[in-house]
N, C-alpha and C positions, 0 to 999 in steps of 0.2 A: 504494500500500500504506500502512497505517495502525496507526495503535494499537488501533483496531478489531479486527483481525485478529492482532494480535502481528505482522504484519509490518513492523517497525517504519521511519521515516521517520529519523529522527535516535538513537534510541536502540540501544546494540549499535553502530553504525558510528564509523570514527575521525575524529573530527569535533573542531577546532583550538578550545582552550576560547576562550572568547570574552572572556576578560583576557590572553589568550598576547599580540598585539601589544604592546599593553603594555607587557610585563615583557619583550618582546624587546629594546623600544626605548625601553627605561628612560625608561618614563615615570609608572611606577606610585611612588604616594608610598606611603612607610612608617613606622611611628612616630619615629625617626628625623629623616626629615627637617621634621618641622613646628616651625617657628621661630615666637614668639613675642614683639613688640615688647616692650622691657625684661624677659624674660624672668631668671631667675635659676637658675646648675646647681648642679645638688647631686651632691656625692658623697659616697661613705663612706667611717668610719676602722675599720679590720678588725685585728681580733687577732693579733697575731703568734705565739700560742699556743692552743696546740688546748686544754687544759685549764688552767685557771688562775683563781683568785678574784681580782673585782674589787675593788681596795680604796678605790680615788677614782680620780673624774674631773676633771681642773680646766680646763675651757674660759675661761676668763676672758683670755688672750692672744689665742687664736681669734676670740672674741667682738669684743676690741678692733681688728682688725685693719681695716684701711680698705677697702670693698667687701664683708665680710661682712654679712650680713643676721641669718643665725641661725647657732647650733650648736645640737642638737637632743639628749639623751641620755634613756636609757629614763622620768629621772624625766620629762621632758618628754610622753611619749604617755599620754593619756587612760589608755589602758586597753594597755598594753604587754603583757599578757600574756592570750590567749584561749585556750580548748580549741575546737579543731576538734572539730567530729562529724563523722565518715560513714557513720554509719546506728546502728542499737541495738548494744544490747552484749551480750556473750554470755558462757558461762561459761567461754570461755580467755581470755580476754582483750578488752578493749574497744577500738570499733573511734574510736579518736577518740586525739587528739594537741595537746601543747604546740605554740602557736604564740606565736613572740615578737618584737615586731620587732625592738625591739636587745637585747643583752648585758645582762643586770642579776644584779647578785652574781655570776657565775660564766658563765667563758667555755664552751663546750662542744666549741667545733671551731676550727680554724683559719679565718681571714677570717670568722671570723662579726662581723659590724658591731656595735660600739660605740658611735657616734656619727656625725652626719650634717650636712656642712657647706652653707648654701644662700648664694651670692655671686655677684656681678659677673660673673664671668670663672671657667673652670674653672682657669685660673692661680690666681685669687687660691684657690679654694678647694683646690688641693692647698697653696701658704704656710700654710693655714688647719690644714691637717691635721698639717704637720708642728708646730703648735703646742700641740695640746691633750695636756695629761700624762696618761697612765695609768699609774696603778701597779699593777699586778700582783704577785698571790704567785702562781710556779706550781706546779700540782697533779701527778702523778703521774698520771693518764689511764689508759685502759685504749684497748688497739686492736687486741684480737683478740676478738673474739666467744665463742670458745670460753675464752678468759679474764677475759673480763665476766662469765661464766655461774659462776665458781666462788667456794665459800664466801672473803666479806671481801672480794672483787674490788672497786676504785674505782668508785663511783656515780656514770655521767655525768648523770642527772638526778635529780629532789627524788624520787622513789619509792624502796622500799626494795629494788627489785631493777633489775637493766638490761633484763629479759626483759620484750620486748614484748608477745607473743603467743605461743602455739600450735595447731598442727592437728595431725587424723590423718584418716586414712582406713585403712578397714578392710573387707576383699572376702574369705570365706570364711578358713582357718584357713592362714597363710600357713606355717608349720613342715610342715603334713602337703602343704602343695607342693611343699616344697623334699621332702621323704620322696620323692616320685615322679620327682624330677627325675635324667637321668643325669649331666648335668652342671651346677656353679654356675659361675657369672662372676662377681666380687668387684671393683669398683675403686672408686677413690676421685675425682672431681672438682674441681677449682676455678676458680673465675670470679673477674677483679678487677672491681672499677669501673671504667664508662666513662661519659665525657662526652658529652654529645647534638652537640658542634660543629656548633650550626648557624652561616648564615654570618652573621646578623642578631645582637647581640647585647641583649644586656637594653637594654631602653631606651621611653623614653617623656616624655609633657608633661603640663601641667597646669594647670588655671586655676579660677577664681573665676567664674561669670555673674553678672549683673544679678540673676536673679533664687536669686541663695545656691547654686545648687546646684554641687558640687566634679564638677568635667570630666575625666578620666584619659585621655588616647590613648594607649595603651602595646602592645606588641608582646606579645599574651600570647593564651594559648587559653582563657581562661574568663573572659567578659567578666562573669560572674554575681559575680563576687569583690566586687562594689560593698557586697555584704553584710555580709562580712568589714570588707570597708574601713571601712564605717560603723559597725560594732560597735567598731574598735579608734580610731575622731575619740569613739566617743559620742552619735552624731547618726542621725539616720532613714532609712532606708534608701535613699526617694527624695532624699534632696539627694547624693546621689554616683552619678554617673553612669560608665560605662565603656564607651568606643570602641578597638574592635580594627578598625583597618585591616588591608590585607592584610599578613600574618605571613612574616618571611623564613627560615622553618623554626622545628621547634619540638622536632618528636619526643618531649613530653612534658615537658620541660624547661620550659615554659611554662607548665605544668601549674598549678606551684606561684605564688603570689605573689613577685616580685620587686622592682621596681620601683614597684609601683605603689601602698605604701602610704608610703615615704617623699615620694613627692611630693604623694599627698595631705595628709599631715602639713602639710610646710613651706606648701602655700597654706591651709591650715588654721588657722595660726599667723600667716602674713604676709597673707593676702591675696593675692597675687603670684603671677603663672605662674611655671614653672619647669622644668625639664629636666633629666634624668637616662639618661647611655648608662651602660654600665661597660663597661670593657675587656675583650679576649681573657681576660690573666690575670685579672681577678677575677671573670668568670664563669667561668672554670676551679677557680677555689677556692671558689667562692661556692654556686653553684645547687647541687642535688641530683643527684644520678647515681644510674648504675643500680648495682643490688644486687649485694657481690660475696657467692659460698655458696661453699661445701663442701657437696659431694653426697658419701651414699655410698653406690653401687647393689650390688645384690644379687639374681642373675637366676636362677633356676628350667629348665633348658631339658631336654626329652626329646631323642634321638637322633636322630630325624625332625623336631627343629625348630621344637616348640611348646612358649610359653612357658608353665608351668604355676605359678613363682611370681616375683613381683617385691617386692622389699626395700628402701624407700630412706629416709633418715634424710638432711635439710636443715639446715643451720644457715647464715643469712640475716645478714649486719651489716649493720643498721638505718642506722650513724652516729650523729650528734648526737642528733637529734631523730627523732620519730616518723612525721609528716607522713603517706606514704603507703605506711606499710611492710605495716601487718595488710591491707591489701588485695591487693597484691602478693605477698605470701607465701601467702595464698588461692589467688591463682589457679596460680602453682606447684602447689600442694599439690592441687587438681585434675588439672590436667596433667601431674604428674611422672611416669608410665608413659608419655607419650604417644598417640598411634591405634591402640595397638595390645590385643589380647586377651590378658588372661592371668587363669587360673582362681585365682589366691588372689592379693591385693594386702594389703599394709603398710606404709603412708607415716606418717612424723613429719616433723614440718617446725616451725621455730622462728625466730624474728627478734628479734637484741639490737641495744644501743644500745651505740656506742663511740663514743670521741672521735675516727675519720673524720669526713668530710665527710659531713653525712646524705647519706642515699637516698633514691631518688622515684622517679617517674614516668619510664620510658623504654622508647622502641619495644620493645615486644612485652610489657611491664609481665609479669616474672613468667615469660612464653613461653621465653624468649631462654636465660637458664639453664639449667635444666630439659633442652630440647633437645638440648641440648651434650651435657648425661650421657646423654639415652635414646638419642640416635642411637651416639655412641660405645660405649656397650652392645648396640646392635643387632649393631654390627659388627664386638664383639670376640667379642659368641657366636657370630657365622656364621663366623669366623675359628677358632674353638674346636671349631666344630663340621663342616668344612670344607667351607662349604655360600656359595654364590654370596648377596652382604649381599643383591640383591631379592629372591633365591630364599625366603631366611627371614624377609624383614619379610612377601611376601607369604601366607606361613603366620601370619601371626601379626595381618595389618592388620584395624581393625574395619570393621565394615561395616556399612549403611545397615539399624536393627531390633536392630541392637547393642548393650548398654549397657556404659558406661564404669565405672569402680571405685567412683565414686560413687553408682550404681544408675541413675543416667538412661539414659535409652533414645535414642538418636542413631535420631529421626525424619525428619529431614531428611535432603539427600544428603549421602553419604561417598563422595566420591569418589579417595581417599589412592592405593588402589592402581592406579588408571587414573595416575592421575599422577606415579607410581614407574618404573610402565613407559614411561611416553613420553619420561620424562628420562632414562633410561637410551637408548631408540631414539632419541633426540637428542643425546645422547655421541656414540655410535660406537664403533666399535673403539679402542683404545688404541695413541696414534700411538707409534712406532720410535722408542728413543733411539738415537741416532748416535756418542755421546759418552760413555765407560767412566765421566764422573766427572756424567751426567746421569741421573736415573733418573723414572721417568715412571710417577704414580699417578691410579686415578680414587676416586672418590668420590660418595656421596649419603649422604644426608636430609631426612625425609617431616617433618611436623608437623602437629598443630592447635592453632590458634588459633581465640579467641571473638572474636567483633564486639558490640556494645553493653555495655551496662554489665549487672553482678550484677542477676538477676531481679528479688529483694530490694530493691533499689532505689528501684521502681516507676516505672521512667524516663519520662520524655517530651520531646515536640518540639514546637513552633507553629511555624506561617508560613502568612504571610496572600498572596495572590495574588490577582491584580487586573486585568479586561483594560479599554483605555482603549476611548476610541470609535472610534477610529483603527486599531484591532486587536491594537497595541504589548498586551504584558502588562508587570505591577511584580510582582515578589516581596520581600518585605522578611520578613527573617528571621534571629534573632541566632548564627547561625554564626560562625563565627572562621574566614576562610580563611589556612590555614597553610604553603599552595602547593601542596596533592596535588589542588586544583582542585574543592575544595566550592562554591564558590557558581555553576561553571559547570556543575558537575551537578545540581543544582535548576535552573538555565535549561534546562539537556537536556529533563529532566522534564518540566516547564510545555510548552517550545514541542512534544512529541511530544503530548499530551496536547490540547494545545488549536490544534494545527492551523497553529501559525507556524514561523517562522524561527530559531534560537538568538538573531541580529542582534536580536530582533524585541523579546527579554527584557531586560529590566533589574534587578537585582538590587541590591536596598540589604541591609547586611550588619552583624554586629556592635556594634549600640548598642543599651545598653541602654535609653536614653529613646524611640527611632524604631524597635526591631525587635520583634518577640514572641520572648520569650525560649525558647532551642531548647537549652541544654543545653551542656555543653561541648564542644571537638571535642579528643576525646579516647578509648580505648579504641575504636577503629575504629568510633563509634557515628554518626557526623552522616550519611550517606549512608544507614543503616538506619531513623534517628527521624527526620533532620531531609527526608531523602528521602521518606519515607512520609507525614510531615504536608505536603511540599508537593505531591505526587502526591493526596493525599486532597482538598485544598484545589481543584487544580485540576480533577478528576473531579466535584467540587459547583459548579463554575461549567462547565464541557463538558454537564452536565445541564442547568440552568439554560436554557444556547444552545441545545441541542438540543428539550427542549420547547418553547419557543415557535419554534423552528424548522418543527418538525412541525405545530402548529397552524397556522399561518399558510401554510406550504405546501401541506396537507392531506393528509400523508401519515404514515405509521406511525414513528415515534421510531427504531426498530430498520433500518429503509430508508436512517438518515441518517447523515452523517460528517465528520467536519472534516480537510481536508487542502488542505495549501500555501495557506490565506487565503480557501479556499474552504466552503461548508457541499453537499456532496455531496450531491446526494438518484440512489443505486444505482441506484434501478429507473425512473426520469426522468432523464437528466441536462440535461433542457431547463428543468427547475425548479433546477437549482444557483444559490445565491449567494452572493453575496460577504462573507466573514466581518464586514467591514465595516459591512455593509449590517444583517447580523444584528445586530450589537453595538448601533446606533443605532437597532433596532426593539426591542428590549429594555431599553433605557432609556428610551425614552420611554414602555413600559409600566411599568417600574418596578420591572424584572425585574434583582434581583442579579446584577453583576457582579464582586464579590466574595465573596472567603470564607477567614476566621481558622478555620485547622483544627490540631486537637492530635492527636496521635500516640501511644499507652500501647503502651511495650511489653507484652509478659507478665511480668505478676506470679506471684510464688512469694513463700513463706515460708522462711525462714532454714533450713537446711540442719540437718541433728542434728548437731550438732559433738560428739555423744560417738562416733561411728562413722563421720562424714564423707562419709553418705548424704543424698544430696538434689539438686535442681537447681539450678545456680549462677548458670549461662548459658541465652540465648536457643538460641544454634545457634554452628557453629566455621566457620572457614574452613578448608578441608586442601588441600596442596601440597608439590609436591617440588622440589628443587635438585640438581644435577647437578655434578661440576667435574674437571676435569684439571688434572693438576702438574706441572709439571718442577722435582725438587728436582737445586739444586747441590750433591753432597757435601764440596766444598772448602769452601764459602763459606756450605750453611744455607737460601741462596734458593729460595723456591717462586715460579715465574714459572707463573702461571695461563695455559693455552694453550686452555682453553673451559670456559663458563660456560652452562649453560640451567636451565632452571626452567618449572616446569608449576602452575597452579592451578584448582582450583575456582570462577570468578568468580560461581558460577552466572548471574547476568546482567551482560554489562560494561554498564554506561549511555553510557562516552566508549570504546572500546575502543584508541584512540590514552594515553587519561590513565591505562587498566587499565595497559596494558604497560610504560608508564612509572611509575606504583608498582613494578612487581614488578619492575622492572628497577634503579629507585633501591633501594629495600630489600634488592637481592641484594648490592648494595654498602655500603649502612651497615651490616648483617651483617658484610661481608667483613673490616671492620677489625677488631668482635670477636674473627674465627677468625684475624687474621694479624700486627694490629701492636697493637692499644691495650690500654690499661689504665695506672688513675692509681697511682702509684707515691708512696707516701709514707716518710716517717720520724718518728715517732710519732706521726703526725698531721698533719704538714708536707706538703703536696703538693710533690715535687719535679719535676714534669714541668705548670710551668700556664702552659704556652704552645704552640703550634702549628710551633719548631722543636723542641720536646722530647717532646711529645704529638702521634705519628703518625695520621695518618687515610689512606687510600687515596686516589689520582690517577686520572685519567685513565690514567697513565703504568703501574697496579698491575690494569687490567682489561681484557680483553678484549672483541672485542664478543662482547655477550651474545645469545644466543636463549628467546624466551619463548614459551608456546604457554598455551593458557586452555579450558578444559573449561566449558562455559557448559550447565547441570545445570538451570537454572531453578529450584533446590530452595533457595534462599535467603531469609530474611526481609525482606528489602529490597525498592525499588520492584522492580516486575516479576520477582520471583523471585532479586536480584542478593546477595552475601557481600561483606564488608569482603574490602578487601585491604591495607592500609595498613601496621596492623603484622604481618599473618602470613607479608608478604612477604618481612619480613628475618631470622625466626625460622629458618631452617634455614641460615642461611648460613653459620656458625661451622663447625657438625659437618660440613657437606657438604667445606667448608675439609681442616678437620684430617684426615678419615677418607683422602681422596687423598694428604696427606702421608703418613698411615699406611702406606697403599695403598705409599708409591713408596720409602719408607725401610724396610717391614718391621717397625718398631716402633712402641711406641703411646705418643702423646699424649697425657695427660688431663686439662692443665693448659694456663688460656687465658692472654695468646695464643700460636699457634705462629709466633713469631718466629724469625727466623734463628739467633739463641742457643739458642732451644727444640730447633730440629730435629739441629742440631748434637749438643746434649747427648743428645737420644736417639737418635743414630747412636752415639756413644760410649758409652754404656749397651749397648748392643748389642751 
C-alpha cells in the first residue's frame, strides 16, 4: 500500500520520530551546550524597579575590574531603540511595537536589563555587576489595566495614552437578543499571567567568522530575527546569521528575542565569542508571558437551550511593552464566543500597557483565555437552565457550512461535537465517593483553535528536498524544532512520498545561511506551511522519477509506484526496479533530483475593523477535554482521577507524536486550570522560581486517554490540522467546570487552587 492510494506506508501510523534515540540517550546537543575556546559570558544587570527614571549609569569600576572585557549600556547599541512591525496599520490601532534592548531614560518593568556584562568567568561577571551604580528616581507605575485606562493615569511608555489597541465584533442587533432570551447569564472572568517553564532556558553563543559575518546559536523559535539583529548592530542583513539547534521547549516564549541580541552586540564590539544562559529566576522575571484579562460575559439563552445573544467586553494587560499584544488580543477577539452558534454577537476587547512584566506569545496565543470564560458560561447556562452541559453545547455547536460572528463561513470540517460526545463516552459514569469529606465532579470543554498564521499575512514556507544516488533523501529547511517533533514530520513526508525508509531521510534544520527560510514555528503553523512546501517539493521530484521511469520501462506513468526502495510497475511486476537503479538512470540523463519549493498560504485582506467582519484565519482545529475530580472538603484538593481528550487531527502524519501533543498540552493547560499564575507587588514578581511558581508533576496526572477523529478536512499535508497549541486550550475550563461539578459552586477566577476551592465552598 502507498501514497498512491492514501493507503499510506508511514504516514497516519505511530512511527518513533527519528531524533527520539537521541534525546533518549542524551545525546542531542542544545544551545547550551556549545563551548567555545576562550569564549566570554555575558550576563545582565536588571532593575530592581518596575517603574522608575534612569538618572546615571556609572560602569567605570565594572569596567576596571580584572577579567572584564566590556560593560555595555543603551548609549553603547547602534540603534537601541527599533519599532517592530507586524503587518499595516489600521484605524484602532497599529499593529507594530517598541523594541529596546536595554533600559534608556526610564525603566518600564521589573528585571528589564540595564546593562550587560561580557568577562572571563560568569564569576567574574556577577563581581562585575555588583559594581556598576545606578541611580534611580522611582516613579509611581500603574499595574492594573483598568487603571492605566483612566483620565491622568501614569504613562508606562512615550505615547500619550497606555491603550494599545482595540476591536469589536458585531453579529446582528445584540439588545433585541437578549429581548428574546428567557434567561441571561452574567459573570465576570479572570486570568493571571503565566510563564511558559520550559525546561531549556534562554541561552545561546556566538562568534565572529573569517569571513565578518556574526554567528548566533541560541535556543529560540525564529531563526529569521537575524533581521532585527542587524537592524539594531547597523549592518546588512546577510552578515548575521542565526542557528536554532534542536529547542528544549519553547511554547512561544521563544517567540520573542532574548538572548540573542546581546550576544551579538558584545562580538560586535569585541570581536570574541561569547555565551549567554540566564537563570530559572531571570527568565521568570524577564521573558514575556501570557496575557492576564478580565472577561465579562453576557449570555442570551431561550428555555430549550439556544443561544440567541452573547455579550463580552475584554480588557487584556499588555505589560511593559507592546511586543505581541495587538495580535493576541485579535485572535481572542475572534474566538471569544467560541464553536459555538448564536444569532446576535457583541464583543469589545482592549489591550493596555502597565508596568507588569510584558506579554507575548504563549501556547494557545489568545485561545487559552477566552476558553476559560466560554466554557465556564457554557456551563453555568446549562446549570441555569437545568439541562445536561453536552446536552446544551450540543444545541448550540457550529457546524461544518456555519459561519462564525465574524461572517466567515467554516468550510472545512467541524468536527466539535463528535468530539464532545466521545469525551464524555470516554469518562464514564461518575465513580462512588466512599468518603463524606470527598466529593466527586466531572467536567468538559470543547474549543477552536486556528493553525497558521492571520491570512493577512500572506505567509509562507520553503524547503528544498533532495534524493542522492544511493536512494538516501536530504531535506534542509529552516524550521526551529522545539521538541513537538517538526523536522521528523517532514522526514514522514518525504520518505511516504518518495518510496523510502524515515532511516533513509536526513534532515538539516534551522540556519539561516544553509536552510531556505520557512517561517517561524510558531502559531501551530510549520507542519501546515513548512509540511506542504516539503510535501510539494517532494511530489516534483516523485514526478520527475516517475517519468523517466515510464519511459524507459515502456509503460503508462499512472501503472507506476514507489514503494519500500522499489519503482512498482502494477500491471508487470517482472519490470519493477530498484529505486536505486532509477535514481542513477536519471542523473545520468540529467533528470532533477531536486527541488526548492515555497508554500503560500491563503491570502485575504484585513478584516473591517469597524464591524469585525472578515476572515482572519486559514481553518481551526476543534476538540474536547474530558476530567474527573475528587475535591477534598477539608483541605481544597482536587486529585484528578481521569483525564481524556478527543481531537480533530484531520490527518495524524506520526500518530505516536499526535497523541503525545494532545496529551503534553492536556497538561501544560492543567496548570492554568489548577496551580499557576505570576503573583506580583507592584510590579515585583514575587513567585520567580520553581519552589514558589507551581507547575504540575507526574505526581498531579493521571494517565490520560486520547482518541483522534482523523476528518481529512484539514489544510495541511494530506488533509492533517495543527495540534500543538489547540491541545492545551481547553484544559483550564474542563479543570474548573468538574471542580464546579463536585463542590456545587462556581469558579470564575484562574487558578482553582486549593485556597480557590476552599473559599468557594465557604461562599457557599
Amino acid at each position: 500500500m502507498s501514497y498512491k492510494d492514501k493507503n499510506f506506508r508511514i504516514i497516519g501510523k505511530p512511527m518513533p520520530r527519528h531524533d527520539a534515540w537521541e534525546k533518549v540517550l542524551g545525546k542531542t546537543n542544545y544551545a547550551g551546550d556549545n563551548e567555545i575556546p576562550g569564549m566570554l559570558y555575558v550576563k545582565a544587570l536588571r532593575s530592581a524597579h518596575a517603574a522608575a527614571k534612569l538618572v546615571s549609569i556609572d560602569t567605570s569600576a565594572a569596567e576596571a575590574l580584572a577579567g572584564v572585557e566590556i560593560v555595555l549600556t543603551a548609549k553603547d547599541v547602534p540603534n537601541n531603540e527599533t519599532v517592530t512591525k507586524f503587518g499595516q496599520t489600521h484605524t484602532v490601532g497599529g499593529f507594530e511595537g517598541l523594541y529596546r534592548v536595554l533600559a534608556d531614560k526610564k525603566v518600564r518593568f521589573y528585571g528589564e536589563a540595564v546593562a550587560i556584562v561580557a568577562a572571563e568567568t560568569p564569576e567574574i561577571c556577577d563581581e562585575a555587576l555588583k559594581l556598576i551604580k545606578v541611580e534611580y528616581e522611582e516613579l509611581e507605575g500603574v499595574f492594573d489595566p483598568a487603571e492605566a485606562l483612566k483620565p491622568g493615569a501614569y504613562l508606562v511608555g512615550e505615547d500619550d495614552t497606555n491603550l494599545v489597541c482595540q476591536y469589536k465584533v458585531r453579529k446582528g442587533n445584540v439588545e433585541e437578543g437578549f429581548a428574546k432570551a428567557d434567561l441571561i447569564i452574567e459573570n465576570t472572568y479572570t486570568v493571571p499571567q503565566v510563564d511558559h517553564i520550559y525546561m531549556e532556558p534562554e541561552c545561546g553563543t556566538a562568534w565572529l567568522g573569517e569571513d565578518g559575518v556574526i554567528t548566533i546559536r541560541a535556543s529560540t523559535q525564529v531563526i529569521e530575527h537575524f533581521r532585527g539583529i542587524a537592524e539594531v548592530l547597523g549592518i546588512a542583513q546577510n552578515r548575521v546569521r542565526v542557528i536554532a539547534p534542536m529547542v528544549g521547549g519553547g511554547f512561544g516564549g521563544k517567540e520573542d528575542i532574548t538572548v540573542e541580541t546581546y550576544l551579538a552586540l558584545v562580538v560586535f564590539k569585541t570581536g570574541k565569542p561569547c555565551a549567554m544562559t540566564w537563570t530559572r529566576e531571570e527568565s521568570l522575571i524577564s521573558h514575556g508571558k501570557r496575557h492576564a484579562y478580565t472577561m465579562e460575559y453576557k449570555t442570551g439563552v431561550t428555555k430549550d437551550g439556544k443561544i440567541v445573544a452573547q455579550q463580552v467586553d475584554i480588557l487584556s494587560d499588555a505589560g511593559a511593552y507592546v511586543y505581541l499584544s495587538p495580535w493576541i488580543l485579535l485572535y481572542s477577539t475572534v474566538k471569544a464566543v467560541g464553536p459555538y452558534d448564536s444569532e446576535t454577537v457583541k464583543v469589545d476587547t482592549r489591550t493596555v500597557l502597565t508596568n507588569n512584566t510584558f506579554a507575548s506569545a504563549n501556547r494557545g496565543f489568545g485561545g487559552a483565555q477566552v476558553c476559560f470564560a466560554y466554557e465556564r458560561q457554557m456551563n453555568e447556562a446549562a446549570k441555569a437552565l437545568g439541562m445536561d452541559p453536552l446536552e446544551f453545547r450540543r444545541k448550540n455547536y457550529l457546524h461544518k457550512g456555519d459561519a462564525l460572528a465574524t461572517g466567515r463561513v467554516l468550510e472545512n470540517a467541524v468536527e466539535t461535537e463528535a468530539t464532545g460526545i466521545k469525551v464524555m463516552e470516554m469518562l464514564g459514569e461518575k465513580t462512588i465517593s466512599d468518603k463524606p469529606n470527598i466529593l466527586i465532579g466531572q467536567g468538559m470543554a470543547s474549543s477552536m483553535m486556528s493553525y497558521g498564521r492571520m491570512t493577512f499575512l500572506h505567509d509562507t514556507s520553503r524547503s528544498y528536498v533532495s534524493i542522492e544516488l544511493d536512494g538516501s533523501v536530504v531535506i534542509r529547511c529552516g524550521v526551529q524544532d522545539i521538541g513537538c517533533g517538526q523536522t521528523s514530520s517532514l522526514a514522514s513526508i518525504a520518505a511516504e512520498v518518495l518510496g523510502v525508509d524515515m532511516d533513509d531521510v536526513t534532515v538539516y534544520f534551522g540556519d539561516t545561511s544553509l536552510t531556505p527560510l520557512a517561517g517561524t514555528t510558531t502559531a501551530t503553523r510549520m507542519l501546515y506551511m513548512s509540511g506542504n512546501a516539503t510535501l510539494k517539493a517532494s511530489k516534483a521530484i516523485r514526478e520527475n522519477l516517475l517519468t523517466t521511469a515510464a519511459k524507459y520501462l515502456e509503460v503508462s506513468i499512472e501503472e507506476l509506484d514507489l514503494i519500500d526502495h522499489q519503482v512498482i510497475v502494477e500491471s508487470a511486476p517482472e519490470k519493477n526496479m530498484p529505486l536505486q537503479q532509477l535514481v542513477k538512470i536519471c542523473a545520468s540523463d540529467g533528470v532533477e533530483l531536486f527541488n526548492l519549493a515555497q508554500f503560500n498560504a491563503p491570502a485575504r485582506e484585513f478584516m473591517d475593523f469597524t464591524s469585525g467582519q472578515g476572515q482572519v484565519f486559514a481553518d481551526f482545529t476543534f476538540g474536547s477535554h474530558a476530567v474527573e475530580v475528587a475535591v477534598n472538603t477539608d483541605t481544597g484538593e482536587a486529585k484528578l482521577l481521569k483525564y481524556v481528550s478527543c481531537y480533530d487531527a484531520g490527518q495524524a502524519v506520526n500518530k505516536l507524536s499526535a497523541e503525545g501533543q494532545i496529551e503534553g498540552g492536556a497538561i501544560y493547560g492543567l496548570g492554568y486550570g489548577m496551580m499557576e499564575g505570576i503573583k506580583y507587588d507592584k510590579g515585583k514578581t514575587l513567585n520567580p522560581n520553581l519552589a514558589t511558581y507551581l507547575i504540575p508533576t507526574t505526581m498531579d496526572v493521571p494517565e490520560m486517554q486520547t482518541d483522534m477523529i482523523e476528518s481529512g478536512g484539514g489544510l495541511g499535508p494530506f488533509g492533517a490540522k495543527g495540534l500543538g497549541e489547540p491541545s492545551s486550550v481547553p484544559s483550564a475550563p474542563a479543570f474548573v467546570n468538574a471542580v464546579c461539578d463536585a463542590i456545587g459552586a462556581p469558579i470564575n477566577d484562574l487558578p482553582a487552587s486549593p485556597e480557590a476551592i476552599l473559599k468557594a465552598l465557604n461562599n457557599k
